[in-house]
Structures are given as C-alpha cells and as structure tokens.
C-alpha positions in Angstrom: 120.0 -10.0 185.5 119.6 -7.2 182.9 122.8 -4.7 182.1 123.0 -2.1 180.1 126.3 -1.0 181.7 129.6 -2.4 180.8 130.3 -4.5 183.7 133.3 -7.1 185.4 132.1 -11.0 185.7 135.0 -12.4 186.6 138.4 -11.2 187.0 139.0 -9.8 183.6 136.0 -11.2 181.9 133.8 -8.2 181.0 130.5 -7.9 179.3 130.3 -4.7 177.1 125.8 -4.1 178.1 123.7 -2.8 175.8 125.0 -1.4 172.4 122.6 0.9 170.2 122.0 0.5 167.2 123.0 3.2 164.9 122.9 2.7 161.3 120.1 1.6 158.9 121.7 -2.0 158.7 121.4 -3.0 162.3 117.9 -4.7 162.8 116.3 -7.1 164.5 116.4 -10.6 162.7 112.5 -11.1 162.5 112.9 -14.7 162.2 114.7 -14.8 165.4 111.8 -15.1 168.2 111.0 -15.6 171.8 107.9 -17.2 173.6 106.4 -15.5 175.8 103.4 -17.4 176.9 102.0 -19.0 174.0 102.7 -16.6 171.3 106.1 -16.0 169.7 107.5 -12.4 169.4 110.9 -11.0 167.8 113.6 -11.2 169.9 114.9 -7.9 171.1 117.7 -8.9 171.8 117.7 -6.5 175.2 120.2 -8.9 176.4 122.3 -11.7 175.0 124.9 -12.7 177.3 123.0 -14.5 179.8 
C-alpha cells in the first residue's frame, strides 16, 4: 500500500511517506527503471519502502 503520510509499522518502526523534492539536485536517476508491461519507464520512486 501507497503512503504519503508518515506512519507506525511496528511498535517504534516508522516510515517517514513521501518527501518532496526541493532543490535542483534531487532528481530521478534515469537509469533507474520499472517495467510496466513490456516497456521500461523511470522509476518515480512514489514509494520505496515496500
């Protein structure tokens, strides 16, 4: 499941959700992809903790 909320796991274990991006360094990593059928696309990233 998707979060962009900060949210409790476990018992102290806590995922932080979605950050922004804010500054002019932090972009997506173009050769980092996804398939999604038969064609690759850039990962978003939307969600990296599951």
């Amino acid at each position: 499941k998707l979060n962009k909320e900060f949210e409790e796991v476990e018992k102290g274990i806590f995922l932080t959700g979605e950050v922004p991006r804010r500054t002019s360094f932090e972009t997506l990593d173009p050769q980092l992809k996804c398939k999604i059928g038969n064609e690759y696309i850039v990962d978003s990233f939307a969600d990296d903790s599951k």
